[in-house]
C-alpha positions as CSV (number, residue, x, y, z in Angstrom):
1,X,-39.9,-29.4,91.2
2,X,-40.0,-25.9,90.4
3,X,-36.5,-24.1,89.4
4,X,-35.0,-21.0,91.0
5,X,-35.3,-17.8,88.8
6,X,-31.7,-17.5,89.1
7,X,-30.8,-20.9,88.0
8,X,-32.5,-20.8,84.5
9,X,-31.0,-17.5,83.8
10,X,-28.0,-19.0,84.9
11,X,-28.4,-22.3,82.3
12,X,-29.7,-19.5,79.4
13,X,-26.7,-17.7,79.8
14,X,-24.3,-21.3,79.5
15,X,-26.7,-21.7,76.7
16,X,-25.8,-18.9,74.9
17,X,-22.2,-19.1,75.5
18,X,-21.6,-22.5,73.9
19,X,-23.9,-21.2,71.1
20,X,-21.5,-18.4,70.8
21,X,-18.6,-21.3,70.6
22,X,-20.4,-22.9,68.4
23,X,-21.0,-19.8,65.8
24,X,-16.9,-19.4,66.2
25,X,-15.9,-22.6,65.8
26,X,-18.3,-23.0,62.6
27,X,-16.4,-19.8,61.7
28,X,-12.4,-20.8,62.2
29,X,-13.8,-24.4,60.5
30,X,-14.4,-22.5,57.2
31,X,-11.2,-20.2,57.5
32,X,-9.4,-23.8,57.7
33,X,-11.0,-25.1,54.4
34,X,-10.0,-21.7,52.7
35,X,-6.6,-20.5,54.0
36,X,-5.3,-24.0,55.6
37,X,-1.8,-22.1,55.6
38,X,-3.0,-20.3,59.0
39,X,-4.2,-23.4,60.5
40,X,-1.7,-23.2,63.8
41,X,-3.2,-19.4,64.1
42,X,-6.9,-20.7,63.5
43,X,-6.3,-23.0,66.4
44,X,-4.3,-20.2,68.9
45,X,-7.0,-18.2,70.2
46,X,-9.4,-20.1,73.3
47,X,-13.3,-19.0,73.0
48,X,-14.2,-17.5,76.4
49,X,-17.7,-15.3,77.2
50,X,-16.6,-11.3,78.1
51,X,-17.5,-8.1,78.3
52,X,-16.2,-7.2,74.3
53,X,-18.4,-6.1,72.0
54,X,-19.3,-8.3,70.3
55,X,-16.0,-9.5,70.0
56,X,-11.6,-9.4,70.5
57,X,-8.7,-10.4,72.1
58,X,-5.8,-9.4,74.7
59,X,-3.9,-12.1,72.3
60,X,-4.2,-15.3,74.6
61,X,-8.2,-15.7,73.8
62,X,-10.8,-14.5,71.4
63,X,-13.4,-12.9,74.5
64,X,-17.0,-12.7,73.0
65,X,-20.2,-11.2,74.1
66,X,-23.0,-13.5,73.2
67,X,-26.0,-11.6,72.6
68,X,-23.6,-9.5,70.4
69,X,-22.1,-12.5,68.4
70,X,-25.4,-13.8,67.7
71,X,-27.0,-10.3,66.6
72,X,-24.4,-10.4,64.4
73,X,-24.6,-13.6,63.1
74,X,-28.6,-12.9,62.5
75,X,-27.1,-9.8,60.1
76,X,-24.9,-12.3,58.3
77,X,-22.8,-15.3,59.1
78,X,-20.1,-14.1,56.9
79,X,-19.6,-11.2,59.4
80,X,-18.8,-13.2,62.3
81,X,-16.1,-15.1,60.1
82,X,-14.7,-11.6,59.2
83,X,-14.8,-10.9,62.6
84,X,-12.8,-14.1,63.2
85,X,-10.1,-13.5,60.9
86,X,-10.2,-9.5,61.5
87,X,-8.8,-10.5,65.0
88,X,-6.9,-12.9,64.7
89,X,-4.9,-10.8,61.8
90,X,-4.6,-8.3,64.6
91,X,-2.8,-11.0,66.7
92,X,0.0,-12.3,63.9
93,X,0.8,-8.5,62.8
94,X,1.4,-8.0,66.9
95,X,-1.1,-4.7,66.5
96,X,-2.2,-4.9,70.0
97,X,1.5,-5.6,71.4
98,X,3.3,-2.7,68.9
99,X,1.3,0.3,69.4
100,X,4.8,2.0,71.1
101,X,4.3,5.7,71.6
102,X,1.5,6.3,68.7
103,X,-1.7,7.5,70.1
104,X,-4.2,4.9,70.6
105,X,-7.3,5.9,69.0
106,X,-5.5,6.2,65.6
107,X,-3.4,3.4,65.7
108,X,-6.4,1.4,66.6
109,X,-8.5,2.9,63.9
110,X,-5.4,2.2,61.0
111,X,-4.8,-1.4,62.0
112,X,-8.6,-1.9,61.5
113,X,-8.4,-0.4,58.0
114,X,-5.2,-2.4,57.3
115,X,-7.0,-5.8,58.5
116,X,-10.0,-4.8,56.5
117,X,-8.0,-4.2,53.5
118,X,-6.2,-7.3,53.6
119,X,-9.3,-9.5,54.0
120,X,-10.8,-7.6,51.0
121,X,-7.8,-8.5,49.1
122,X,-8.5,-12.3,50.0
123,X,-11.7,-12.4,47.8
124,X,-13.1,-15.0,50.7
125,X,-16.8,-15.8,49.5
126,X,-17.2,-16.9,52.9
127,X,-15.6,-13.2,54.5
128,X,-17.4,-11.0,51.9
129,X,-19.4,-8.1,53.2
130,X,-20.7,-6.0,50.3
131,X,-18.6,-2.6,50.0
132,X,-20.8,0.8,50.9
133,X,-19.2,4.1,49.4
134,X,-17.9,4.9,53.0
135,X,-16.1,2.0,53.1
136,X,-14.9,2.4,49.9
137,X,-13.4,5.8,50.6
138,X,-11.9,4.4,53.6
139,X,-10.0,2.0,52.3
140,X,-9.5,3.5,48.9
């Protein structure tokens, strides 16, 4: 029996979706073993396919794009756990839910350098992305 077109894209794409649950939930298991005082947080956020790149939250799930995820993940499997832990750090310091009257852009862009900071400060072997000089003189 020969399968519809549509149908094998449609089971590729289900493919890469639970491999994109798969790389996530390898990434929360190794936040666990390392910071096992956030394991309620770890455990908060649902895994559900979207249209973020590669990936983020509205603070009821963590949405990822697959193809995205697992470019990422090619680059380094330690980004996609600092990706983990960069959102959900966005969630418990309410970053998405406290922006008030500050313009968006810039609040945006100083809660990312405030998450980044703090995961630096962790010294997580299993977060570490090697520092560039821009970074550097970002977060400096």
């Amino acid at each position: 029996m020969v399968k519809s077109p549509i149908l094998a894209q449609q089971e590729q794409e289900l493919e890469k979706e639970e491999l994109g649950r798969r790389l996530l939930a390898s990434a929360r298991n190794e936040l666990y073993l390392q910071l096992r005082y956030l394991d309620l947080a770890l455990g908060s956020l649902p895994f559900a396919a979207g249209e973020v790149n590669p990936a983020g939250t509205d603070g009821s799930c963590l949405y990822f794009t697959p193809d995205s995820l697992m470019r990422l993940y090619r680059r380094s499997r330690a980004q996609v756990v600092r990706l983990y832990l960069h959102t959900l750090f966005h969630c418990l310091f309410c970053h998405p839910f406290d922006r008030g009257e500050r313009e968006e852009g810039l609040w945006d862009l100083a809660c990312d350098v405030a998450v980044e900071a703090l995961i630096d400060e962790l010294c997580l072997k299993c977060a570490h992305v090697s520092s560039g000089a821009f970074r550097k003189s970002c977060i400096a």
